[in-house]
C-alpha positions, 0 to 999 in steps of 0.5 A, a space after each residue: 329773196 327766195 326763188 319762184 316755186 313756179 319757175 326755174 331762176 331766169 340764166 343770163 344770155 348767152 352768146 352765139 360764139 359761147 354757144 356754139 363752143 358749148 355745144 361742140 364740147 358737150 358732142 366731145 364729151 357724149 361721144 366719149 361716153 358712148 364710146 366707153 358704154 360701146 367699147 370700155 373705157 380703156 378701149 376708147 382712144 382720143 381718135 375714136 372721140 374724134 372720128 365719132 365727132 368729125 373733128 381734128 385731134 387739135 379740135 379735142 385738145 381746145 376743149 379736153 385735155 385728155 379722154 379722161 378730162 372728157 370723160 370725168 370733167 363736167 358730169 362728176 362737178 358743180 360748175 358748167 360752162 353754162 353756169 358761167 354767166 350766173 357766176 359772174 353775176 354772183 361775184 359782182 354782187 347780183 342778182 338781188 344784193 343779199 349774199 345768202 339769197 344771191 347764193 341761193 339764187 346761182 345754186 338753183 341756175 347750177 341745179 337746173 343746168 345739171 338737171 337738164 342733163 340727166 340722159 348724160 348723167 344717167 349714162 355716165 353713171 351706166 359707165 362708171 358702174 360699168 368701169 369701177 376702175 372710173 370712180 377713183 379718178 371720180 372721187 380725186 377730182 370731188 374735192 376741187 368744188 369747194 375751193 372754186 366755191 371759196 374763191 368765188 365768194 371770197 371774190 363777191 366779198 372783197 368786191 373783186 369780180 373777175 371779167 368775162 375776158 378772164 373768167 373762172 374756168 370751168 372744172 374741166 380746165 381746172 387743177 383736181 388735186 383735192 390736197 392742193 392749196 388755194 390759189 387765194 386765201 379765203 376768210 372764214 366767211 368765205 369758208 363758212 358760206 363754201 361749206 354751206 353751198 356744198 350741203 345745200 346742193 348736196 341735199 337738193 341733189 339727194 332729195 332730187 333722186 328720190 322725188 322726181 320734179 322741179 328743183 327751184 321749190 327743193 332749194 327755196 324750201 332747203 333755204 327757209 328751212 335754214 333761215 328758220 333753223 338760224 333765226 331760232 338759233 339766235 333768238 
């Protein structure tokens, strides 16, 4: 089942109290962009954000441990707290039943969250290009998006769904040591499928930057290219 060209997949609720800790951890994280835009990055300090934002240093430590982690933690990742939801779904066997088209499905909610996005990741790219000094702690933390992909799949194969009460926490929570091992072993499916999601949004994310527009026909079209390139492979 391929995503409407006409519309953006459709994200399930979202709660007040989830809401509400989105919106307060995006203020944390714009502020600190701003700051390090106004200032430089190694002039920002955790009191700054928190002046900026009106809020306690305990406040900022619930959500960032650290200003890097406020920083680098979600514009450089795949997942967001919005993507939550889609994940879980993905990982119970939803939304349509099929691994590659419930794939397809969560990769368009992912894009969609990160386009929606793009003052915050215009800025953050202003900031790195700002601070070069920023993209080595980037590029440490790149590696981590495909092992929570092979996780979450391995997860969707095995039947195992992890509850909303202990739900995958998003990247900015996460270990970023690229050379770190799997918390939980992943079959070769698992990896196959991982390293197929990393291409297709890497290739949706690439042909984004050059045409301007809707992402939802960008991946239905990534999709049924590959569904044809596998079809003829096999014939």
């Amino acid at each position: 089942m391929s995503l409407s060209s006409n519309s953006q997949p459709s994200e399930p609720a979202e709660g007040l109290r989830e809401r509400k800790k989105r919106e307060r951890g995006q203020a944390l994280r714009s502020a600190a962009i701003d700051l390090a835009l106004e200032k430089g990055y190694h002039n920002v300090t955790v009191e700054d954000i928190c002046e900026r934002c009106g809020v306690s240093r305990r406040t900022f430590f619930n959500y960032y441990s650290s200003k890097e982690e406020a920083l680098l933690g979600r514009a450089d990742t795949v997942f967001d707290e919005e993507d939550q939801p889609a994940i879980e779904e993905f990982e119970a066997g939803g939304p349509h039943g099929s691994l590659i088209a419930d794939l397809e499905h969560l990769l368009g909610l992912i894009v969609a969250t990160r386009m929606s996005k793009r003052d915050e990741v215009h800025r953050y790219h202003l900031m790195l290009k700002q601070d070069p000094s920023l993209l080595q702690l980037q590029m440490s933390r790149m590696g981590n998006n495909e092992r929570l992909f092979r996780q979450i799949i391995q997860r969707r194969l095995d039947g195992r769904p992890r509850s909303a009460s202990a739900r995958a926490p998003a990247l900015h929570e996460a270990t970023f040591d690229s050379s770190a091992e799997d918390d939980e072993p992943a079959s070769r499916r698992a990896e196959a499928v991982a390293a197929l999601a990393m291409m297709a949004l890497k290739a949706t994310f690439t042909r984004l930057r050059r045409f301007e527009g809707d992402s939802a026909p960008v991946i239905e079209g990534l999709f049924t290219e590959l569904r044809t390139i596998f079809k003829e492979e096999s014939a």
